[in-house]
N, C-alpha and C positions, 0 to 999 in steps of 0.2 A: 975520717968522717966522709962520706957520700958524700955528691950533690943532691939536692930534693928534685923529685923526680916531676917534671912538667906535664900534666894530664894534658893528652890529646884529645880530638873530638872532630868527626869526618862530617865535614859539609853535605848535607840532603840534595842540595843542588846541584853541585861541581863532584864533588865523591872527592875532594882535596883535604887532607888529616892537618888540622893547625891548631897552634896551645887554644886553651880551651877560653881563655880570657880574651883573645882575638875574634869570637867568634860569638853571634845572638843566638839566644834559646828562645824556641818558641816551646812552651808548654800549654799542656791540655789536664786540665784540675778532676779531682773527682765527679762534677757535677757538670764538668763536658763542656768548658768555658774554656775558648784559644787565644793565647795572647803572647806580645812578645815579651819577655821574661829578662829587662835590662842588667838585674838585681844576678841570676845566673842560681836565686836561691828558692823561688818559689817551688810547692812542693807538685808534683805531677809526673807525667809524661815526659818527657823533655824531647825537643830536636831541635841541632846546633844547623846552622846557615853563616856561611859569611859576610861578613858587614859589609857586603858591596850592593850596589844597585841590579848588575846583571844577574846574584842571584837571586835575590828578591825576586824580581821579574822572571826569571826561571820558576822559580818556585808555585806560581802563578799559573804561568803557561801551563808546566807540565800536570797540576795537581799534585804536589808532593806529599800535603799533609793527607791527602784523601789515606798516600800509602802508608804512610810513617804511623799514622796513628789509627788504624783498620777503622773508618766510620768515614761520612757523608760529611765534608766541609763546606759550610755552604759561600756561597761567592762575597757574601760581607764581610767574609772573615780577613781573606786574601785583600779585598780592597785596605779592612784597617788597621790589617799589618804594613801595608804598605806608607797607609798614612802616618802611624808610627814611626816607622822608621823613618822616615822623609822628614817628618817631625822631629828628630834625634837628631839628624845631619846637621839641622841650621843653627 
């Protein structure tokens, strides 16, 4: 018998490949609504980021979802993803 094979998934931020369950999705839904995606099952878009604070705050700096999902993210999004996850920490 094999071992089951561990999906990978490459951080938007760092560009570091880590199991997929290590790492938060941020999804973008049919109807153009961004969130971070704790569950890993909601249906959409998806971009995986590392659970860490620096890239969160990269993610920010650089605009990353501007690229990952080809549209105009506006700056409330970035703030509450961050308040999200900040929220998840404690």
């Amino acid at each position: 018998m094999t071992p089951k094979k561990i999906p990978l998934r490459t951080c938007i931020a760092c560009r570091e490949e880590k199991p997929k369950r290590e790492m938060l999705r941020i999804c973008k839904n049919a109807e153009g609504e961004i969130r971070l995606d704790f569950s890993g099952k909601l249906p959409g878009r998806g971009a995986y980021i590392c659970n860490s604070a620096d890239c969160i705050a990269r993610l920010r700096k650089y605009k990353l979802l501007h690229k990952n999902f080809s549209c105009e993210v506006p700056e409330e999004i970035y703030l509450r993803i961050e308040e999200e996850f900040l929220g998840s920490k404690r």
